[in-house]
C-alpha positions in Angstrom: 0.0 0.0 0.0 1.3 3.2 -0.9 1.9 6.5 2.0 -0.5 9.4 1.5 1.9 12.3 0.9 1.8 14.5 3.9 -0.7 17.9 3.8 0.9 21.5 3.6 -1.0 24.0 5.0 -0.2 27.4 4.1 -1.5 30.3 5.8 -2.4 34.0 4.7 0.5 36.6 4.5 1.0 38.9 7.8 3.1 41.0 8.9 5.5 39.7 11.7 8.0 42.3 13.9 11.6 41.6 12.9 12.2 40.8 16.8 10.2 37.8 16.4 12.7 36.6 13.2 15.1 34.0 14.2 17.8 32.4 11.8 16.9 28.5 11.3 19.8 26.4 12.6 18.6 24.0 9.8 19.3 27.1 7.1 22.0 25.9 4.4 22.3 29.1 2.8 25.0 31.3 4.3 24.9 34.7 5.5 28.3 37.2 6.1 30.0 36.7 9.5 28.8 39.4 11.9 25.7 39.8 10.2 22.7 40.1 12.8 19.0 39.5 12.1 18.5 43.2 13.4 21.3 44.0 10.7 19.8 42.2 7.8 15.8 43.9 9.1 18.2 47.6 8.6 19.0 46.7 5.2 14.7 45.4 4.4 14.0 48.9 6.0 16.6 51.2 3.7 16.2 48.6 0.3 12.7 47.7 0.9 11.7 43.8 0.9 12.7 42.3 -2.5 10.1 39.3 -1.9 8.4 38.0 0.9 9.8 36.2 3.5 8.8 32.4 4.6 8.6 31.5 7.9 7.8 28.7 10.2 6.5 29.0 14.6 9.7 28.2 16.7 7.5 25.5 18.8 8.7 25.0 22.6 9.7 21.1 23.8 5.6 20.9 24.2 4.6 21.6 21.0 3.1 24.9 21.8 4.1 27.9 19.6 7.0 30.2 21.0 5.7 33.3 19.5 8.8 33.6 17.7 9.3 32.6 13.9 12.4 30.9 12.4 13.3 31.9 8.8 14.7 28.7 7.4 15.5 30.0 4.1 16.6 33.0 1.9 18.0 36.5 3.1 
């Protein structure tokens, strides 16, 4: 018997504060040394955002949502 393929779901674009952006630890991309989130958010602000951003809850060791949002690809 074949595996279902598992459901995405994708929600609505919002706005989310830059202090609730976290780098992924899982992000294979690579970003300048020294370069902070708050940095990179400076550069959105002066440039303007080229695309949007995709993001994904930080969840805490109970599964519950952390408020915060990791950024596991692109910059």
């Amino acid at each position: 018997m074949a595996k279902s393929a598992q459901k995405v779901t994708l929600s609505p674009s919002r706005d989310i504060p830059f202090d609730k952006l976290v780098l992924s630890q899982s992000k294979v991309r690579r970003i300048n040394a020294g370069i902070s989130v708050e940095e990179l958010a400076d550069d959105i602000v002066r440039r303007g955002l080229l695309q949007g951003l995709s993001v994904r809850p930080v969840l805490a060791d109970d599964g519950s949502e952390t408020g915060k949002f990791e950024i596991p690809a692109g910059v």
